[in-house]
C-alpha positions in Angstrom: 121.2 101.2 32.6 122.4 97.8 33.7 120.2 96.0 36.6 121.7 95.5 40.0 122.1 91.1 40.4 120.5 91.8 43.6 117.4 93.2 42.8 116.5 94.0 45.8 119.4 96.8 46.4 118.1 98.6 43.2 115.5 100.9 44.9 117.3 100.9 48.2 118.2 104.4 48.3 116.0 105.8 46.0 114.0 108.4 47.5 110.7 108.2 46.0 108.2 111.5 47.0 104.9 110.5 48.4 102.5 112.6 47.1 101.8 113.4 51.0 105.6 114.8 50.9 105.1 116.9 47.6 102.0 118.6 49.8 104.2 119.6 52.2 107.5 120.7 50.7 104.6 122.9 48.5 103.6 124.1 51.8 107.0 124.5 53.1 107.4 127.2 50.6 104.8 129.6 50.8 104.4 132.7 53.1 101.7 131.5 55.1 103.3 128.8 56.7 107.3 129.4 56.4 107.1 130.0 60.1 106.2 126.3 60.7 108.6 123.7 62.1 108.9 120.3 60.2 106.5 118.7 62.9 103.4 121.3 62.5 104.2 121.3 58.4 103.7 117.6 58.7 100.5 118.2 60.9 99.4 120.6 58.2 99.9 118.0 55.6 97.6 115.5 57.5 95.2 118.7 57.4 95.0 120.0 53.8 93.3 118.9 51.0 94.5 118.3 47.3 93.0 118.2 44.2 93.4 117.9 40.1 91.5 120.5 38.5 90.6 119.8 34.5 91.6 122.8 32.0 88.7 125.4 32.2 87.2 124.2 35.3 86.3 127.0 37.5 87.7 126.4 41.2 85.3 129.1 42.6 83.0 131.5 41.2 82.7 135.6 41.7 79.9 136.0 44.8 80.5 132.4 46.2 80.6 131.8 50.1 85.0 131.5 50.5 85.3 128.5 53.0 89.1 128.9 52.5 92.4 129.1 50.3 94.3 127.7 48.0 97.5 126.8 47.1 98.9 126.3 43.2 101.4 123.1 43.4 100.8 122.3 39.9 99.9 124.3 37.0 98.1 128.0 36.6 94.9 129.5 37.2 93.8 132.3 36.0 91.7 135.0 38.7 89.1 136.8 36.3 86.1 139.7 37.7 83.3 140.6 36.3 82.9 143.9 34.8 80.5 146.0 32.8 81.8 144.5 30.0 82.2 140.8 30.5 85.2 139.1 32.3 88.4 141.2 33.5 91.7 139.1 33.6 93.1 140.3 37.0 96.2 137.7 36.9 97.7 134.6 36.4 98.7 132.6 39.1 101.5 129.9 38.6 103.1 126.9 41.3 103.7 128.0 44.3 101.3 131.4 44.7 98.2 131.1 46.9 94.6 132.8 46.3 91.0 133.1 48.3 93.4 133.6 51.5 90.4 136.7 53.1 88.3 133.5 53.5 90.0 131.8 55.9 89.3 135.7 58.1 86.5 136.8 56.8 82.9 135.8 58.3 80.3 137.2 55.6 83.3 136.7 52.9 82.1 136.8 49.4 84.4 136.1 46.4 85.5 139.2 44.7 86.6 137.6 42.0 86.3 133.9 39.9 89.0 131.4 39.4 89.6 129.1 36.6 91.9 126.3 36.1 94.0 127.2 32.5 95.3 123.7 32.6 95.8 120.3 34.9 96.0 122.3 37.9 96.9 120.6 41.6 95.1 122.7 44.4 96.0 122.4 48.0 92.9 123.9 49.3 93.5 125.2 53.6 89.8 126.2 54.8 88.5 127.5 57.7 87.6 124.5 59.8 91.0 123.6 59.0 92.7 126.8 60.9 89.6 126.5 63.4 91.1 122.9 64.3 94.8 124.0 64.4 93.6 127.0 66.6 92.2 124.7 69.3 95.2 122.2 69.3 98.2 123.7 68.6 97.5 127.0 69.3 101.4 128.0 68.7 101.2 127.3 65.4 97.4 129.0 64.8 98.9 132.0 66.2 102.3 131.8 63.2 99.8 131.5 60.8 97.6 134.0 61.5 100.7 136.3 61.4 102.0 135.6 58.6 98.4 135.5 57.0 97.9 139.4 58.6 101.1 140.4 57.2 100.1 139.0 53.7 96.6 140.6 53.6 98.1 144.0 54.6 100.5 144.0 52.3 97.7 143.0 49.5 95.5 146.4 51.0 98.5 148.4 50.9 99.5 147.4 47.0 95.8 147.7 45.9 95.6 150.9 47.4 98.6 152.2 46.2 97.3 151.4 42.6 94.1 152.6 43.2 95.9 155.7 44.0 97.8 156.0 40.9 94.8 155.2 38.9 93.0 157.8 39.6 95.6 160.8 39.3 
């Protein structure tokens, strides 16, 4: 590709993504928050937290304290429990899915379940203190998230129980 004489119209219109703006078009996307105006998705930008996770590394073990959720905008993780005979696969979450959500609810919450990293893995974690903040701000926007967070964790009870169900016919 040729370079622009003026050098300084080469990038003018190039729209480079900050990794700020990759957080939030990840965020944009998911259940949780599809509610959300561009202004509060921008807020919840400011509030999450991201971070690179090595092949292997676990990201939470089975019977930690959850202090909140996460996010998949890059790679997979695997979700593995414990059982009488040594780790259970459950699933394998890819971009976009979200785990450890009962934390962000859940007082005395215990992880049911370990996750591990299966590659480079981007996490945007969302933890308590982080809904706890947007509750007392913008309480609007607490309240469309904890909607859409109820709807997802009933529809999780009802699937689960459904398959418990068939399991043991």
């Amino acid at each position: 590709m040729e370079q622009h004489p003026h050098f300084l119209w080469s990038d003018l219109f190039r729209r480079e993504r900050s990794p700020a703006s990759l957080v939030v078009e990840t965020l944009k996307e998911n259940i949780l928050f599809l509610t959300l105006s561009k202004v509060e998705l921008k807020y919840l930008g400011n509030l999450v937290h991201d971070r690179t996770y090595q092949p292997e590394e676990p990201v939470f073990q089975q019977n930690d304290r959850g202090i909140g959720m996460y996010v998949i905008g890059k790679g997979r993780v695997a979700i593995k429990t414990l059982g009488p005979k040594g780790d259970v696969l459950v699933t394998i979450l890819s971009e976009g899915s979200f785990f450890g959500e009962l934390a962000l609810v859940d007082p005395d919450n215990l992880r049911t379940a370990s996750a591990i990293a299966l590659e480079n893995t981007t996490l945007i974690g969302f933890f308590k203190p982080d809904l706890q903040e947007i509750l007392e701000r913008k309480p609007s926007m607490g309240v469309k998230i904890l909607f859409q967070l109820s709807t997802v964790l009933g529809r999780r009870l009802l699937e689960t129980t459904e398959k418990i169900t068939r399991l043991t016919q």
